[in-house]
C-alpha positions as a Markdown table, in Angstrom:
| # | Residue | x | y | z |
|---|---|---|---|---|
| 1 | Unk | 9.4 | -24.8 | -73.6 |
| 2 | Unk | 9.5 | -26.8 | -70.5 |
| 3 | Unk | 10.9 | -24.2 | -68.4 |
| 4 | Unk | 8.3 | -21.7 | -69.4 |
| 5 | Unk | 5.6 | -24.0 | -68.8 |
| 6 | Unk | 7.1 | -24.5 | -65.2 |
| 7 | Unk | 7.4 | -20.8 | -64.5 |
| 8 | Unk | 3.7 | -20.2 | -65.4 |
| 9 | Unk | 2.8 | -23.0 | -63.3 |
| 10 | Unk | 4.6 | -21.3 | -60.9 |
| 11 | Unk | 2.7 | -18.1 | -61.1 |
| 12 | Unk | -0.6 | -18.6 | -61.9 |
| 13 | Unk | -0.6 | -20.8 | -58.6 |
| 14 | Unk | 1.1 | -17.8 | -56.7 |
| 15 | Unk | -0.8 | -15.1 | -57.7 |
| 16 | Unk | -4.0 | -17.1 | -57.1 |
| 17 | Unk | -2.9 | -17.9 | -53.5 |
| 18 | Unk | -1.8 | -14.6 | -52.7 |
| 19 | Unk | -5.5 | -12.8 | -53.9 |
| 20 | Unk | -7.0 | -15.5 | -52.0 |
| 21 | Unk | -4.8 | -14.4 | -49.0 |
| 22 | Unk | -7.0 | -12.4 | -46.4 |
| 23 | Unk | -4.7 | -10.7 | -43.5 |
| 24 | Unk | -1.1 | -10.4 | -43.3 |
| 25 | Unk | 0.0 | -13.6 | -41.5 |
| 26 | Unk | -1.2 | -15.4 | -44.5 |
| 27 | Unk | 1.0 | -12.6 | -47.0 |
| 28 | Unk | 3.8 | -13.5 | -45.0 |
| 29 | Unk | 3.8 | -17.1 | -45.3 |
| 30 | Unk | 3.0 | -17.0 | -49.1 |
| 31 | Unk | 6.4 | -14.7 | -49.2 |
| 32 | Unk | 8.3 | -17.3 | -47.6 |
| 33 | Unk | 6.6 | -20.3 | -49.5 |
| 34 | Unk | 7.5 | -18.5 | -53.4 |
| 35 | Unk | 10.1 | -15.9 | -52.7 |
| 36 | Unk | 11.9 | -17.1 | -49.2 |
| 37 | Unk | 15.3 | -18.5 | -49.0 |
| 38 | Unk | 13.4 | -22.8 | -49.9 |
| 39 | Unk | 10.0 | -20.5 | -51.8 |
| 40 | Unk | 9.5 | -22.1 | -55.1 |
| 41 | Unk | 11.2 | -19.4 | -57.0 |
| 42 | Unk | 14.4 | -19.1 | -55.1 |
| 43 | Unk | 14.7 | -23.2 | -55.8 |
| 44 | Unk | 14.4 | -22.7 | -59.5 |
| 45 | Unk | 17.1 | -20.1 | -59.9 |
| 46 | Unk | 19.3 | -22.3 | -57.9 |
| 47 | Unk | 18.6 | -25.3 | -60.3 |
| 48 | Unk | 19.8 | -23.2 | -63.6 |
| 49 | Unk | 22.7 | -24.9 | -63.4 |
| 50 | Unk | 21.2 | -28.6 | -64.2 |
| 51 | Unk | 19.8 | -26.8 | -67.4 |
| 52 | Unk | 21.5 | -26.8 | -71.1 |
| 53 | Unk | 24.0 | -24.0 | -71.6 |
| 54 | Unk | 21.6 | -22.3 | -74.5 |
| 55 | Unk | 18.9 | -22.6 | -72.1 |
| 56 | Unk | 20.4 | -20.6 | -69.1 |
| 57 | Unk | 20.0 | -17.2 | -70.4 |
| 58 | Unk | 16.5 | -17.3 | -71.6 |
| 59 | Unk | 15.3 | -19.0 | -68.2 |
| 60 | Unk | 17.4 | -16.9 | -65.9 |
| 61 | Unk | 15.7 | -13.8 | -67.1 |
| 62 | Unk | 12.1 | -15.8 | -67.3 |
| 63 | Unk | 12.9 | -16.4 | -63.7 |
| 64 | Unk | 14.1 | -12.8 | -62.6 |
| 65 | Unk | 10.9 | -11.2 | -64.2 |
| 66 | Unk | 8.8 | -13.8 | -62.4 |
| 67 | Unk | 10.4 | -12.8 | -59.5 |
| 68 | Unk | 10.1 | -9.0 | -59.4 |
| 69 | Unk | 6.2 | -9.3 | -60.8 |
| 70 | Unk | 5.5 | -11.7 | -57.4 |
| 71 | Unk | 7.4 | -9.3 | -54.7 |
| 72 | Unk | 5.7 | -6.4 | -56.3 |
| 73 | Unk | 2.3 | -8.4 | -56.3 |
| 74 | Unk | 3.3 | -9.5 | -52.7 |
| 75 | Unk | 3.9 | -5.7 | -51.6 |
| 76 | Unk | 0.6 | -4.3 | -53.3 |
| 77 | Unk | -1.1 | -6.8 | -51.6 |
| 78 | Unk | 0.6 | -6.4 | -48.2 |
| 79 | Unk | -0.1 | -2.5 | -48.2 |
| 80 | Unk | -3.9 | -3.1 | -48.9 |
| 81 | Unk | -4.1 | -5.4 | -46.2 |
| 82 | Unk | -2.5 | -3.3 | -43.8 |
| 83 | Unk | -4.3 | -0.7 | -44.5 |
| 84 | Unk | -7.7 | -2.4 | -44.1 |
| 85 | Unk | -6.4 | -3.7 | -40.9 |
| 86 | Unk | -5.3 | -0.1 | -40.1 |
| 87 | Unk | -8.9 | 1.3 | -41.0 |
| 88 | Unk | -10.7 | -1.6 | -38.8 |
| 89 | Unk | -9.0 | -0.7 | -35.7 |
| 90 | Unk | -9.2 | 2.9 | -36.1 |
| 91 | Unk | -13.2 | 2.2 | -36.2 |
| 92 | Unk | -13.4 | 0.3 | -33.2 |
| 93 | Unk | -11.2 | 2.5 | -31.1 |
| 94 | Unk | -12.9 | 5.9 | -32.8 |
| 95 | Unk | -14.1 | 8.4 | -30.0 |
| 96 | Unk | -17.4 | 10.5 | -30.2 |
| 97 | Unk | -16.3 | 13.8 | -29.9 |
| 98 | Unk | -19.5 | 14.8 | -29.3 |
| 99 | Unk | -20.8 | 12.4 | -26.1 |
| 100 | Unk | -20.2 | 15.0 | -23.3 |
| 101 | Unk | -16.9 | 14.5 | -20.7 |
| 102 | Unk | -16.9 | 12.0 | -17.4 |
| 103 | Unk | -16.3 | 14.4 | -14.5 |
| 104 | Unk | -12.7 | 13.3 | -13.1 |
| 105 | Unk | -12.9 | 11.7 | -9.4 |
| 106 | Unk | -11.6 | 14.6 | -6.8 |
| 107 | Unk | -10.3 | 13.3 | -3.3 |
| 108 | Unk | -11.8 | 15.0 | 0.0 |
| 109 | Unk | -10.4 | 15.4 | 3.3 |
| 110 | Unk | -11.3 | 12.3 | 5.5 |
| 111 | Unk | -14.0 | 13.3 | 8.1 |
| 112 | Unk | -11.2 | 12.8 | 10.9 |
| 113 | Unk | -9.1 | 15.3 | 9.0 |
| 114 | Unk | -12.5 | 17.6 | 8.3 |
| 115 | Unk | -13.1 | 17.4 | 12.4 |
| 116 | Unk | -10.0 | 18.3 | 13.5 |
| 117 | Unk | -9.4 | 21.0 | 11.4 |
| 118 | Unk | -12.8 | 22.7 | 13.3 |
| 119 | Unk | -12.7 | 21.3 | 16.7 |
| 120 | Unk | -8.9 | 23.5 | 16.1 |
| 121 | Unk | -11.1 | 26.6 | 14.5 |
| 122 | Unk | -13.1 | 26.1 | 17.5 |
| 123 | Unk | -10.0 | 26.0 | 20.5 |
| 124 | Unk | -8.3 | 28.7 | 18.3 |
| 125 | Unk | -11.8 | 31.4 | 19.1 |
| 126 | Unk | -11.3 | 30.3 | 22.6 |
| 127 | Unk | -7.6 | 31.0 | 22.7 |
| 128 | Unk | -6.4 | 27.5 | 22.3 |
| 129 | Unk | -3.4 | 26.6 | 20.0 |
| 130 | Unk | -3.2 | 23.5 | 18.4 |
| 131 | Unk | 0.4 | 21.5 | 18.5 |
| 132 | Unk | 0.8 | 18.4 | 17.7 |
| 133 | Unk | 3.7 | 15.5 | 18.6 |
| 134 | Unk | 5.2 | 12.4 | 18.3 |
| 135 | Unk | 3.2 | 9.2 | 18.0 |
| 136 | Unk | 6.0 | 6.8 | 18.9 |
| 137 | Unk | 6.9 | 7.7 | 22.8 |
| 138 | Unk | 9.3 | 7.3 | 25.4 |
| 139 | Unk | 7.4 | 5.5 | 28.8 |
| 140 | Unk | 8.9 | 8.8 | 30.8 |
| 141 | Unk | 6.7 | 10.6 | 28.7 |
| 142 | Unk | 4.0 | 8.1 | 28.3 |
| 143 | Unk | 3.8 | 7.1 | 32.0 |
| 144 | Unk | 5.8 | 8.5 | 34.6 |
| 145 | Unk | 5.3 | 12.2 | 34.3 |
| 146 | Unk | 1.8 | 11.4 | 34.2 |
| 147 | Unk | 1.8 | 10.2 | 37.3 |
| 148 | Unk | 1.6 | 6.7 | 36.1 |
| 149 | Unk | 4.6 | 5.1 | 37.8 |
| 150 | Unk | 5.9 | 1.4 | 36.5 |
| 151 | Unk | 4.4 | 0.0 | 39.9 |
| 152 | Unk | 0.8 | 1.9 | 39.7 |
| 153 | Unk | -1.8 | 0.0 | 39.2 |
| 154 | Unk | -3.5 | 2.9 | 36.9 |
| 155 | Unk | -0.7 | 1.4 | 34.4 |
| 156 | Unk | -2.5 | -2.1 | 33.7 |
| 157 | Unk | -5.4 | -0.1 | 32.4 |
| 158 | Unk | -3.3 | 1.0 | 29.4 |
| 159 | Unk | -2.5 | -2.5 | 27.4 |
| 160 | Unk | 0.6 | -1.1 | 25.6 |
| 161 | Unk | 2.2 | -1.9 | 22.3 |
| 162 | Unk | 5.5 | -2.0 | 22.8 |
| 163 | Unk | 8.3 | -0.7 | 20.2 |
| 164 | Unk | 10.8 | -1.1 | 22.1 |
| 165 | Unk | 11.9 | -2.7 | 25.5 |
| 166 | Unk | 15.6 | -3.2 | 26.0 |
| 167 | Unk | 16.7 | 0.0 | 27.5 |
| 168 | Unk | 14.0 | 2.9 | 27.5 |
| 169 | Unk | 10.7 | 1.9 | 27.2 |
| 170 | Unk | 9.5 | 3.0 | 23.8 |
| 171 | Unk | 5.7 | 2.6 | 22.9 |
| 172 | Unk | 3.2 | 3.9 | 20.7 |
| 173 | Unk | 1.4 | 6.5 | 22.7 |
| 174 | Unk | -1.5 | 5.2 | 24.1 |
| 175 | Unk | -3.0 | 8.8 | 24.8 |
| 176 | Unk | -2.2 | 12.6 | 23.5 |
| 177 | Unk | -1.3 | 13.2 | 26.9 |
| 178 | Unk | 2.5 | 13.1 | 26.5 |
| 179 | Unk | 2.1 | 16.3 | 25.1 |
| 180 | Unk | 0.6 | 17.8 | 27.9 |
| 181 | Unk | 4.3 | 17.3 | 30.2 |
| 182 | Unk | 6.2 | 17.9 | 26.7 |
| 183 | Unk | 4.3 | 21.3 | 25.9 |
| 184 | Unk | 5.0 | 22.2 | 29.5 |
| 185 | Unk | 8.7 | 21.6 | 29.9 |
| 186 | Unk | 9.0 | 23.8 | 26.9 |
| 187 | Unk | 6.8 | 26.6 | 27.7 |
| 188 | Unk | 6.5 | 28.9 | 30.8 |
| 189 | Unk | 2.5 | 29.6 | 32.0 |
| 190 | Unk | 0.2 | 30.7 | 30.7 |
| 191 | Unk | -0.4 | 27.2 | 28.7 |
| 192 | Unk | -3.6 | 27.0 | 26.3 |
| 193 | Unk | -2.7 | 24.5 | 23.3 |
| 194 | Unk | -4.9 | 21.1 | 22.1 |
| 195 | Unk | -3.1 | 18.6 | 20.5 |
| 196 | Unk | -4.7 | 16.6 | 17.3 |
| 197 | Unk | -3.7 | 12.9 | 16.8 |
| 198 | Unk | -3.7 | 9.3 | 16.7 |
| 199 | Unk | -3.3 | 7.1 | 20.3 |
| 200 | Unk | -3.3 | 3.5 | 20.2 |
| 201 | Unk | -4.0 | 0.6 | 22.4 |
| 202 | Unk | -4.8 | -3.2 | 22.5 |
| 203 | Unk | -8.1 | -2.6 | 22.6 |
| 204 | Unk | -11.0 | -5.2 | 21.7 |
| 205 | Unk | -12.9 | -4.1 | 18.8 |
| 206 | Unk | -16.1 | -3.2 | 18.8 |
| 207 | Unk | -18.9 | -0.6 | 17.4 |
| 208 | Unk | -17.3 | 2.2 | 19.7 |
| 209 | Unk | -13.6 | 0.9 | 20.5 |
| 210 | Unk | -10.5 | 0.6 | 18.1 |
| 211 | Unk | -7.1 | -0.5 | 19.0 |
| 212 | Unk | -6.2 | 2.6 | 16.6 |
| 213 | Unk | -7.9 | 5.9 | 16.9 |
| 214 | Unk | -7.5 | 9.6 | 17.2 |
| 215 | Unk | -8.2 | 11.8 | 20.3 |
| 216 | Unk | -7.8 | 15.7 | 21.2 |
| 217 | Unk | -5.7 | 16.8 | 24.1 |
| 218 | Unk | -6.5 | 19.8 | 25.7 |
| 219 | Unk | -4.5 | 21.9 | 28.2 |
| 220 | Unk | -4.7 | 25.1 | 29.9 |
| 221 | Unk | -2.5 | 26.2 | 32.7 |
| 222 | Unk | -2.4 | 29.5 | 34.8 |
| 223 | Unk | -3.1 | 31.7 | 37.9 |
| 224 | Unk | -6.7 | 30.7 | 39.6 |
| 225 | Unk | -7.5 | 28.3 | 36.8 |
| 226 | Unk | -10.9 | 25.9 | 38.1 |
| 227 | Unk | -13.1 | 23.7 | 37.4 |
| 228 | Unk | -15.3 | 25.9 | 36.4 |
| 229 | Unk | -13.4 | 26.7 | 33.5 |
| 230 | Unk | -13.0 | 23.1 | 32.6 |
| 231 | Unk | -16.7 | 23.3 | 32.8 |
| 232 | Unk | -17.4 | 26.5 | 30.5 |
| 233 | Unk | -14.8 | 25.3 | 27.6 |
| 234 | Unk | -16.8 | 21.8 | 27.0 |
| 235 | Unk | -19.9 | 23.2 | 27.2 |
| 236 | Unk | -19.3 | 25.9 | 24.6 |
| 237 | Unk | -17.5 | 22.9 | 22.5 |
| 238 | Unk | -20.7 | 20.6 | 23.0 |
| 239 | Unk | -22.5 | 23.8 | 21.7 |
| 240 | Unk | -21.2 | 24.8 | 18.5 |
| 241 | Unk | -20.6 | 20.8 | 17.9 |
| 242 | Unk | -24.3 | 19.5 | 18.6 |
| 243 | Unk | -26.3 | 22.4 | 19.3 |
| 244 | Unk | -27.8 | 23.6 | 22.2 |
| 245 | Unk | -30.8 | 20.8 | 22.0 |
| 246 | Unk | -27.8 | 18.1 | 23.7 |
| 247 | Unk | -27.8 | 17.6 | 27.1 |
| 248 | Unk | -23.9 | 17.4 | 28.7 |
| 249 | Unk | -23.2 | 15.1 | 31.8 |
| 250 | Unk | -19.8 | 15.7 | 34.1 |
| 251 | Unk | -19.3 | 12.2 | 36.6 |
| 252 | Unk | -16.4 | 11.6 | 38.5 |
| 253 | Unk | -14.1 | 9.2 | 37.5 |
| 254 | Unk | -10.5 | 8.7 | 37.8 |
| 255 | Unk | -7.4 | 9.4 | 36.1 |
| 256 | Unk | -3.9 | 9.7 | 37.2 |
| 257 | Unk | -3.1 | 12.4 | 35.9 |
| 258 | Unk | -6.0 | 15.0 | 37.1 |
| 259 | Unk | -7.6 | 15.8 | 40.6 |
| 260 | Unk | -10.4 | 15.7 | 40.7 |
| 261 | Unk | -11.2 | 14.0 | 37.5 |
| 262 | Unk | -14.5 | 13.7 | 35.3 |
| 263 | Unk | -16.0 | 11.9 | 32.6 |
| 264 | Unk | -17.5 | 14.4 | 29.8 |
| 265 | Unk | -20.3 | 12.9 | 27.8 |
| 266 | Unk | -23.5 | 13.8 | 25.6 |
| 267 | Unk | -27.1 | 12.2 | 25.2 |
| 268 | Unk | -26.6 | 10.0 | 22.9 |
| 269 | Unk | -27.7 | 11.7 | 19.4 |
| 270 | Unk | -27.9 | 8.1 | 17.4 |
| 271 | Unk | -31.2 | 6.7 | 20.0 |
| 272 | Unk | -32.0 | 10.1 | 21.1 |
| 273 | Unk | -31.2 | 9.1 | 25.1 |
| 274 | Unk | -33.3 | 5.6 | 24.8 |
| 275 | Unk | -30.0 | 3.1 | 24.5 |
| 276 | Unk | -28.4 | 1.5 | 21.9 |
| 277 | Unk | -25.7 | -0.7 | 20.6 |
| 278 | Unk | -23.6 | 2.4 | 20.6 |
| 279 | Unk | -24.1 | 3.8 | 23.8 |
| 280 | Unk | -24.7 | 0.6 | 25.3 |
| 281 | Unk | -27.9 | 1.0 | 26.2 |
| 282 | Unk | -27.0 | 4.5 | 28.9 |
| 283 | Unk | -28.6 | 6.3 | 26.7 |
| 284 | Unk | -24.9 | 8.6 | 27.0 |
| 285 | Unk | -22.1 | 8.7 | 24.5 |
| 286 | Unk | -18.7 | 9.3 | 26.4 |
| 287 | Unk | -17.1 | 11.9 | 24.5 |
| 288 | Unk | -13.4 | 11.6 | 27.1 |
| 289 | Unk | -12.0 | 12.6 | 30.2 |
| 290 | Unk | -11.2 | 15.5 | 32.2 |
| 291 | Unk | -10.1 | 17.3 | 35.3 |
| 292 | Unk | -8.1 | 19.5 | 37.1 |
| 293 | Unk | -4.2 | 18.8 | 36.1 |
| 294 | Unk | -2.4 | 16.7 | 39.3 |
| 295 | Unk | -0.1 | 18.7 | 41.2 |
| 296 | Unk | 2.5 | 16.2 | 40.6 |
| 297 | Unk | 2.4 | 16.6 | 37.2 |
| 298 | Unk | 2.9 | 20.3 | 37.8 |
| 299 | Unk | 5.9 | 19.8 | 39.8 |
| 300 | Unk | 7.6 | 17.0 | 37.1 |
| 301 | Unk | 7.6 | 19.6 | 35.0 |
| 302 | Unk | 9.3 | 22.3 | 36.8 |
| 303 | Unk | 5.6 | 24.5 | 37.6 |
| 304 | Unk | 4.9 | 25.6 | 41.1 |
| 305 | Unk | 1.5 | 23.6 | 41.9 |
| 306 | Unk | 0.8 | 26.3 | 45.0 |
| 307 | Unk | 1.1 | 29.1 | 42.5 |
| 308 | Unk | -0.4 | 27.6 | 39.2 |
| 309 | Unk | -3.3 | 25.3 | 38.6 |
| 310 | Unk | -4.8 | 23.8 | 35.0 |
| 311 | Unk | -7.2 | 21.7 | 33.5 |
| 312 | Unk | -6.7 | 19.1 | 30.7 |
| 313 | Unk | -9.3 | 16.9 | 28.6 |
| 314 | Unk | -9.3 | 14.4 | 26.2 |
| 315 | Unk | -11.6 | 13.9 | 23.4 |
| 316 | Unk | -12.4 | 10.7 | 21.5 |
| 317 | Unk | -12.6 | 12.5 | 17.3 |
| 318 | Unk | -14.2 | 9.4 | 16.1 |
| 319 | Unk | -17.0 | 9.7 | 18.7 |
| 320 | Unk | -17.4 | 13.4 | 18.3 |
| 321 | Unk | -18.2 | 12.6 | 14.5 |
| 322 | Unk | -20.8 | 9.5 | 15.6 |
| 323 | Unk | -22.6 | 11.6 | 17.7 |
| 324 | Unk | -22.9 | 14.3 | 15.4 |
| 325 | Unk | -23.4 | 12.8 | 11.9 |
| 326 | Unk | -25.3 | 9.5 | 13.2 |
| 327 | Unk | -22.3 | 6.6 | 12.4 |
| 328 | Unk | -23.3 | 3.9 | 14.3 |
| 329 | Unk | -19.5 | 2.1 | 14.0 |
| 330 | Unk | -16.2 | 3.3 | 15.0 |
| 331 | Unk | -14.8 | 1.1 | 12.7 |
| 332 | Unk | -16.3 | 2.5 | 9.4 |
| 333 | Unk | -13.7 | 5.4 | 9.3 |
| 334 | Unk | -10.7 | 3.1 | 9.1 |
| 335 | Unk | -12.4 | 0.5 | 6.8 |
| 336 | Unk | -11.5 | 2.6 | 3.3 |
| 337 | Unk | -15.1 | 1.9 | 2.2 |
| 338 | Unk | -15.4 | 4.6 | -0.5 |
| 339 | Unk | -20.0 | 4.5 | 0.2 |
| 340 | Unk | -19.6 | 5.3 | 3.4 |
| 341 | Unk | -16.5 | 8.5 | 2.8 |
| 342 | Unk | -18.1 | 9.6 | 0.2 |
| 343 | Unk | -21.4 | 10.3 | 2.4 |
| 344 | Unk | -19.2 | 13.4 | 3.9 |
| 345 | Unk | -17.3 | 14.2 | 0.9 |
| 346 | Unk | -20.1 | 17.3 | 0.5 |
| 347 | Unk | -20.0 | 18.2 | 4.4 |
């Protein structure tokens, strides 16, 4: 009689704890308090053997029943719980199928990449082709077949990173031009190519310098080649670039590597000609240099400078994309500011 009133005892306390129960870490520890390996029900089976023999037999199987009605309560409940819990989650993550789909992002070239790819559509209609090369060069390459000697003053002008100076003199170019005495030694005249790419120097930053940035080489070599020539190919590039409404301005200016040399710039398209922070106030945007190719860098490379002749420019890319499209700082196309790519991502 006592051991059924300790067994009911038993289980109306458990079954009233476990419908009070209300998620699953309370389920689990009501298992472990009544059915674990110390729960209430596991102790009293283990203490059958301080009962009477007669008694053993009648509580035992009181005992066992109690046992299997609690872990099949336990279970029901369990499932019920989980699948509440199941149900809850499935409601806050639910998708309406009917709201209608988010466009996915789609890169675009960079506006460098965009104005290369036509200032080389452009070269190409005027017989140019485009080549590029390396961006880590040797000095040789660099300097002295450029006519830029280790002892020319010229050479101070170009504050060099250096990669390398035990041994050859290895730099990050600080021009295309290499490519003008590499593209030579490897082709016979008549020589029409550009070369595309990034040049670097240490440079002082400001709305129209960066220490890294991209120019456009060009070169053309061959019989009775003049200025003139040099002349006609910038004009028609200032053309189909700006428009005929730009007004183009040749000065001389020097550069080791050409004789006579020029700078090539355009009215300034941000200020309209009046000066600003751009153009520093000259109302002129310098667009590169120019001029006829030195004879000396003819004869470095093997080319008779009495029979042939050439031009050869270089183009800032950055400012050719200010001047056109009205960005007033070199720096925005290097600063990964997604507002001010995304302005050409429809050009």
């Amino acid at each position: 009689m006592v051991v059924q009133e300790s067994l009911g005892s038993i289980r109306e306390r458990a079954l009233a704890e476990l419908n009070a129960a209300d998620d699953l870490p309370e389920i689990e520890r009501w298992e472990r308090a009544y059915l674990g390996a110390r729960g209430e029900v596991t102790l009293f089976l283990r203490s059958l053997g301080s009962l009477p023999t007669e008694e053993r037999p009648a509580a035992g199987r009181a005992a066992n029943a109690l046992k299997v009605e609690l872990a099949a309560a336990h279970e029901g409940r369990r499932r019920g719980l989980a699948a509440a819990d199941l149900e809850r989650r499935l409601a806050g993550d639910a998708v309406d199928v009917t709201l209608p789909g988010r466009a996915p992002l789609v890169g675009t070239a960079h506006p460098v990449s965009r104005m290369i790819d036509e200032l080389s559509e452009i070269f190409a209609l005027m017989g140019f082709q485009t080549v590029f090369g390396p961006e880590v060069e040797t000095g040789r390459y660099n300097f002295d077949l450029l006519n830029i000697p280790s002892d020319h003053p010229a050479r101070d002008v170009w504050d060099t990173i250096q990669v390398e100076t035990s041994g050859a003199e290895i730099v990050l170019r600080t021009h295309t031009s290499p490519m003008q005495a590499r593209t030579m030694e490897a082709t016979e005249p008549p020589v029409r190519v550009v070369v595309p790419g990034r040049a670097y120097r240490y440079e002082a930053q400001d709305a129209s310098h960066e220490w890294m940035f991209h120019q456009l080489e060009g070169l053309a070599v061959d019989e009775r080649i003049t200025m003139a020539d040099l002349k006609g190919v910038l004009r028609e590039l200032a053309r189909q670039l700006f428009g005929p409404e730009r007004r183009i301005r040749f000065r001389c200016d020097f550069f080791p590597f050409v004789e006579p040399g020029v700078d090539f710039a355009v009215d300034c398209a941000i200020c309209g000609g009046k000066g600003c922070r751009v153009c520093k106030q000259t109302g002129w945007l310098e667009m590169g240099g120019a001029g006829m190719v030195h004879p000396k860098v003819l004869g470095g490379v093997g080319y008779d400078p009495a029979r042939y002749s050439g031009f050869a420019f270089g183009l800032g890319i950055e400012r050719l994309i200010m001047m056109r499209d009205g960005v007033d700082d070199v720096r925005a196309f290097a600063g990964n500011d997604l507002r001010f790519l995304r302005q050409f991502a429809g050009a």
